[in-house]
Structures are given as structure tokens and as C-alpha cells.
C-alpha positions in Angstrom: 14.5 37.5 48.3 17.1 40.4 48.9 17.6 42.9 52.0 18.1 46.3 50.8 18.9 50.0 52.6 18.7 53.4 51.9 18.6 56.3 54.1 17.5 59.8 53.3 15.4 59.8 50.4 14.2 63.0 51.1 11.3 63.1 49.0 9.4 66.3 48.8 6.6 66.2 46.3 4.2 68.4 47.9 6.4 71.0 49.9 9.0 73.2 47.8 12.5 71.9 49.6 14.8 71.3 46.9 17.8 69.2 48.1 20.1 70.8 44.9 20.5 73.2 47.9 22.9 70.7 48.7 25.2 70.0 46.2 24.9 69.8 42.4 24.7 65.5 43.1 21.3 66.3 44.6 19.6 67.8 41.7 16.4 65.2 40.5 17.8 62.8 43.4 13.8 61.9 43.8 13.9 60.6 40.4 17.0 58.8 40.9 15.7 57.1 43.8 13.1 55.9 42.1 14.6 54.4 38.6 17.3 52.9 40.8 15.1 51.2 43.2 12.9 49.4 40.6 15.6 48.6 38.8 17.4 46.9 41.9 14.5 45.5 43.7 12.1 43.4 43.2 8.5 42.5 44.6 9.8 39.8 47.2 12.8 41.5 48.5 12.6 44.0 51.8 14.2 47.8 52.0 15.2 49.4 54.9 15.0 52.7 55.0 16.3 54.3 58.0 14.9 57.9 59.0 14.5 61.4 57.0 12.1 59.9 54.6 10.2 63.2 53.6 10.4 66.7 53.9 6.9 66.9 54.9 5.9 68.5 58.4 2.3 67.2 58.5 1.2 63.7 58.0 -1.3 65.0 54.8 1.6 66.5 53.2 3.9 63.2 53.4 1.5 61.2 51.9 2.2 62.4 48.2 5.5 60.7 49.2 4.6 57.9 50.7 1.8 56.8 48.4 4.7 56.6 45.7 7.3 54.7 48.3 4.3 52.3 48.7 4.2 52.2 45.1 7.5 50.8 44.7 8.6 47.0 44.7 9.5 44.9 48.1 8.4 45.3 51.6 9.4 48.6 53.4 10.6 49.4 57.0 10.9 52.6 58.1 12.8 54.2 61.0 12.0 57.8 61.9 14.4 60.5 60.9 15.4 64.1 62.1 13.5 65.7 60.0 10.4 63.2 59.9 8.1 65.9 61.7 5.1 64.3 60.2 5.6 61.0 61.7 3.1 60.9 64.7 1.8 57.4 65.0 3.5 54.5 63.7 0.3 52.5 64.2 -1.7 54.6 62.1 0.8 55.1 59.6 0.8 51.4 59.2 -3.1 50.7 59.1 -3.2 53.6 56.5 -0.1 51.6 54.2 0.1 48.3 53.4 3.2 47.1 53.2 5.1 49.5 55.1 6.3 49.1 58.8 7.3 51.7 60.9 9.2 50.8 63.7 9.0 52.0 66.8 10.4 50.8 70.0 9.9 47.4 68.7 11.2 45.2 66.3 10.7 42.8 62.9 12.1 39.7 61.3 13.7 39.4 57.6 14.0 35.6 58.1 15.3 34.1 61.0 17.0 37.7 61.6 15.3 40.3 63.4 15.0 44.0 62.5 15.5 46.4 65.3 15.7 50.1 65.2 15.7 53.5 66.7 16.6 57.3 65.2 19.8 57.4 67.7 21.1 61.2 68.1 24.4 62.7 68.5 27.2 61.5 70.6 29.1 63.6 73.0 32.2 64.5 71.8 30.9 65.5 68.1 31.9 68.7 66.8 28.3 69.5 66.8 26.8 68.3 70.0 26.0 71.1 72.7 24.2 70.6 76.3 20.8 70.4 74.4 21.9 67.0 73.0 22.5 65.3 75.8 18.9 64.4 76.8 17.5 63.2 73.6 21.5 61.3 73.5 20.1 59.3 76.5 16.4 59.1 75.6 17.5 57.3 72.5 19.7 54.7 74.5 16.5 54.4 76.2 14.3 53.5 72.8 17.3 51.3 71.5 16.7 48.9 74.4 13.1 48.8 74.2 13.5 47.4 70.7 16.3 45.3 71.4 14.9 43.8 74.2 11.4 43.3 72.3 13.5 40.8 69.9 15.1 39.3 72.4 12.1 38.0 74.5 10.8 36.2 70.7 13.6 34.3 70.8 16.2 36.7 68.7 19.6 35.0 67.8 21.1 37.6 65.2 19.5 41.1 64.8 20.4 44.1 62.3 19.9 46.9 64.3 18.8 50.5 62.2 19.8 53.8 63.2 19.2 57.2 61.3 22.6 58.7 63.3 25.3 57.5 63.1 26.1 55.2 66.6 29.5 57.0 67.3 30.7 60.6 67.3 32.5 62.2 63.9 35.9 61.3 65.6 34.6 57.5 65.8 34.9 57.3 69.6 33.4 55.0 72.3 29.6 56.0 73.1 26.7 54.6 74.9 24.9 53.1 72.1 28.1 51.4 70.6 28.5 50.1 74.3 24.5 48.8 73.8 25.4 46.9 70.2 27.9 45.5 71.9 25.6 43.8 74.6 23.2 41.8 72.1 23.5 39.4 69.3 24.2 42.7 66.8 25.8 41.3 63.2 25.1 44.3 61.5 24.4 48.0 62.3 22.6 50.4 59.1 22.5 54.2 59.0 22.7 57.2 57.7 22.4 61.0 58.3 25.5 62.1 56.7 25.9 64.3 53.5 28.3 65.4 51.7 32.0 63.8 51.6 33.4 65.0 54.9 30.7 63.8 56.9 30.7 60.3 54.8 34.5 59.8 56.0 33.8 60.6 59.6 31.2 58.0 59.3 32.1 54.2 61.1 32.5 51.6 58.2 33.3 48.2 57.7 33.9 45.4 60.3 34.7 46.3 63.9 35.1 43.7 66.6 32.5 41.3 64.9 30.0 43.9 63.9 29.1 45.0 60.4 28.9 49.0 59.8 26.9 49.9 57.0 26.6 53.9 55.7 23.5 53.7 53.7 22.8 57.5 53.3 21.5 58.6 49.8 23.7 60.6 48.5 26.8 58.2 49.4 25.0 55.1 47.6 24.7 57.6 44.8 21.2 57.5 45.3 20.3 53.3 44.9 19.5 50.9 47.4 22.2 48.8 48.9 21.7 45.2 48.9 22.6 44.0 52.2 21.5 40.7 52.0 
């Protein structure tokens, strides 16, 4: 039994939004995905898969793509993305597919270590946060501590917290949800979000003071699931 990761699969089998758009390391990354992941996975493991899970904008659309994510080996959790438009109900979502939980302001267990999770958004201070940014920035703190605190009152001794953004700014500064992970029993942090080299160096990595940064987007796993556990 294996814990696995990937961010930012992207799928798009029933809307035309080609990620090639993106850089030549894109082109057939659907495909890729999938050879990878049933090649690395197996029926008993779980994958994480933190936010921007299809291009869809409607729930009927996504389902093309989430019939065939169902249809892959392991357990799934999902976190919602940026771009996950057609995510509505993570109740629904989950009656609808077996197998599949999508988390939402509360949290899961891989073992005796619980999964916790929220999108996160930009931190101030990024090259690309403006005024807008700064409510959803503190209405995310808000949803991080809602599923935090959901493991804690079960009894949580060591969590793995998901994010789809990363949890500091480009420049790898101080921010309000580092300052959260730092206030619970946090071994390991999972995210993604960025593309393309630049962005995948100004991405927190590695251990910092105890704590376990993992960049699990797509493109910078070349496009297979990282086995976390």
C-alpha cells in the first residue's frame, strides 16, 4: 500500500483546451498521465491529487474525465483547483464516484496519518498578487483551519496537509498559511500550481524546520505520480 501525488492533470476530454499551448512537454500529457499512473500504482495504494483536475466548466462536461480518473488503480483524493469551475458539491461528487474523495473543509486518513487539504491562493508579496487577492488569501486561511481542526478533534497525531498553491509567495517568504502549518502536527505539505521551469524553482522544496515540501505539479513530475509514501 503506497501514497502517491500528482497535481494538475488537466484532463480535457470533452472541452477543446489543449495544454501544448503550454510548452512542447505538454503535448499528449493526458495520455502520459495515464500510462504512467497504471504503471506506478496499484489497486491498494491512494493518490493525491491536489486541485486543477479538469478543464471542464460544468459538472456534465468533467465527467468524461473523471469517469476515466475513476477508472484508474488506487483510491483517489481530490482537492479543488483554480480552474476546477465544475466542482460544486463535493458531497454529490462523491455519492456519484466511488472511490473518489473530495475534500472539502474537512479531512481523511491514509493510515494512522490524516489527510487535510484546502486550494490555498496567493501570498502577498508574489509578483502576481494585486488587492483582489487578498480576500480569497484570508478566506483560504479560513478553510485550512476548518480542516485542520476537523483532524484534530479525531484524534490527529501527524497530518499531510494538500494545497493546490503553493503555501508561500515566489520569493519563498513568511505567509499566513506557512504560519498555520507551523501550529499543527504538519510532517508533510503537497502542492502544485506551478508550470514551467521558473515557476518550479520559485516553488518551496525539501525540508524546512521539520516539515516536508513536496512540488507535485504535472509537468515537474514529468507527468507520473510521485510516491510519497
Amino acid at each position: 500500500m503506497g501514497l502517491f501525488a500528482i497535481a494538475d492533470l488537466h484532463f480535457g476530454f470533452s472541452v477543446n483546451k489543449p495544454m501544448s499551448i503550454f510548452g512542447t512537454q505538454w503535448e499528449g500529457h493526458s495520455e502520459k498521465i495515464i500510462e504512467n499512473w497504471k504503471r506506478e500504482v496499484c489497486a491498494e495504494d491512494t493518490v493525491l491529487v491536489p486541485g486543477d483536475i479538469s478543464w471542464a466548466m460544468k459538472e456534465e462536461e468533467a465527467a468524461v474525465d473523471l469517469e476515466i480518473i475513476q477508472g484508474l488503480p488506487g483510491r483517489k483524493i481530490f482537492l479543488e483547483g483554480n480552474h476546477d469551475y465544475w466542482w460544486k458539491s463535493a458531497s454529490k461528487l462523491e455519492r456519484k464516484y466511488e472511490g473518489m474523495r473530495f475534500l472539502k473543509n474537512d479531512c481523511d486518513t491514509y493510515g494512522n496519518l490524516f489527510i487535510c487539504g484546502t486550494r490555498g491562493w496567493l501570498c502577498p508579496n508574489d509578483s502576481r498578487f494585486t488587492a483582489q487577492d487578498k480576500k480569497l488569501y484570508e478566506r483560504e486561511q479560513i478553510r485550512l483551519r476548518l480542516s485542520l481542526d476537523s483532524a484534530m478533534r479525531k484524534g490527529a497525531e501527524e497530518i499531510l496537509l494538500m494545497l493546490h498553491f503553493p503555501p508561500v509567495n515566489d520569493k519563498q517568504e513568511n505567509s499566513a498559511f506557512l504560519e498555520i502549518i507551523q501550529e499543527y502536527p504538519i510532517t508533510r505539505v503537497v502542492y502544485g500550481h506551478l508550470h514551467g521551469r521558473n515557476s518550479h524553482d520559485s516553488g518551496i522544496k525539501g525540508e524546512k524546520e521539520g516539515i516536508n515540501f513536496y512540488l507535485v505539479s504535472a509537468d515537474y513530475l514529468d507527468f507520473c505520480p510521485k510516491k510519497i509514501l
